[in-house]
C-alpha positions in Angstrom: 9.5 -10.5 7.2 11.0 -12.5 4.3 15.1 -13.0 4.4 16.6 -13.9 0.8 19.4 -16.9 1.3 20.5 -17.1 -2.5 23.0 -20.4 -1.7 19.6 -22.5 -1.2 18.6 -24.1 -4.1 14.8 -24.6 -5.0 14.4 -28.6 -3.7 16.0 -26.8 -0.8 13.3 -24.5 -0.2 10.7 -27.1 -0.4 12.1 -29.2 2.3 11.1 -26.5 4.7 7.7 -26.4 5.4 7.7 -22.4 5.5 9.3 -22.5 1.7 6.7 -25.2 0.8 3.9 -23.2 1.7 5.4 -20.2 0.2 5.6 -21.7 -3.4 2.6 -23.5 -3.2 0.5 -20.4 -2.5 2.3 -18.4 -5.4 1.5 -21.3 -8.0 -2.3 -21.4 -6.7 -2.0 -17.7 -7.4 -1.0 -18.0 -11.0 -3.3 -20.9 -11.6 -6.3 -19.3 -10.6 -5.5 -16.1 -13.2 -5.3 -18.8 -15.6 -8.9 -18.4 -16.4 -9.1 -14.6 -16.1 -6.3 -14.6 -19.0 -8.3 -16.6 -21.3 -11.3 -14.8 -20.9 -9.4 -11.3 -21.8 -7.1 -13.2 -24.8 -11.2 -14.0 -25.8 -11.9 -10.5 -25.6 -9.1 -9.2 -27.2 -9.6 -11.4 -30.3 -13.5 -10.7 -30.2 -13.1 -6.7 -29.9 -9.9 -6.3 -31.5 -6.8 -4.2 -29.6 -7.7 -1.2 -30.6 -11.5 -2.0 -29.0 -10.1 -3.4 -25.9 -7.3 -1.4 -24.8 -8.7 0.9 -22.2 -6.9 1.9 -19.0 -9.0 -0.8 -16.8 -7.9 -3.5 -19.3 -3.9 -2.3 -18.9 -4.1 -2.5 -15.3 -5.9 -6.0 -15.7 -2.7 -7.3 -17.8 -0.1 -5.7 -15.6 -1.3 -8.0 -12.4 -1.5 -11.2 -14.7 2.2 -9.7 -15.8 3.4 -9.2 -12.5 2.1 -12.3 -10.9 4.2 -14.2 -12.9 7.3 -11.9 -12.2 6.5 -12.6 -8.9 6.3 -16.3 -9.2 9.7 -16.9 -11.8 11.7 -14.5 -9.1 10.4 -17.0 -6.5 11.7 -19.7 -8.0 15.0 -18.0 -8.9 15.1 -17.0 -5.1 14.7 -18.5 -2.0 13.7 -17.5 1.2 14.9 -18.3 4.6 12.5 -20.2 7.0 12.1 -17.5 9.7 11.2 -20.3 12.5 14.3 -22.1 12.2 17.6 -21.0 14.7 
């Protein structure tokens, strides 16, 4: 389980190799959407909104939305490396 320590700044979560990880997988994350994002931007301009909002496509841009939540509140926070003492 993750523990918050909000006193650690972000270069100090990527000295730990636990932190590293951590926001290197999150960025990987949101790189690999990147694509995804342009293709339904494509689509939205090709279709127009009121062709391409459906409830499949809503769900599609609240994960892209989310995952970058995710990612900024990462950065903002910082997480505890559970195998130190």
């Amino acid at each position: 389980m993750q523990e918050e320590d909000l006193s650690k700044s972000l270069l100090e979560l990527l000295e730990s190799p636990y932190g590293f990880a951590i926001l290197a997988s999150e960025a990987i994350a949101l790189l690999a959407m990147a694509p995804f994002v342009y293709l339904e931007v494509c689509t939205v301009i090709e279709f127009g909104p009121s062709r391409w909002l459906t409830p499949w496509n809503l769900i599609n841009m609240i994960t892209y939305i989310l995952q970058v939540i995710c990612f900024a509140y990462l950065c903002q926070h910082t997480i505890t490396d559970p195998l130190q003492p």
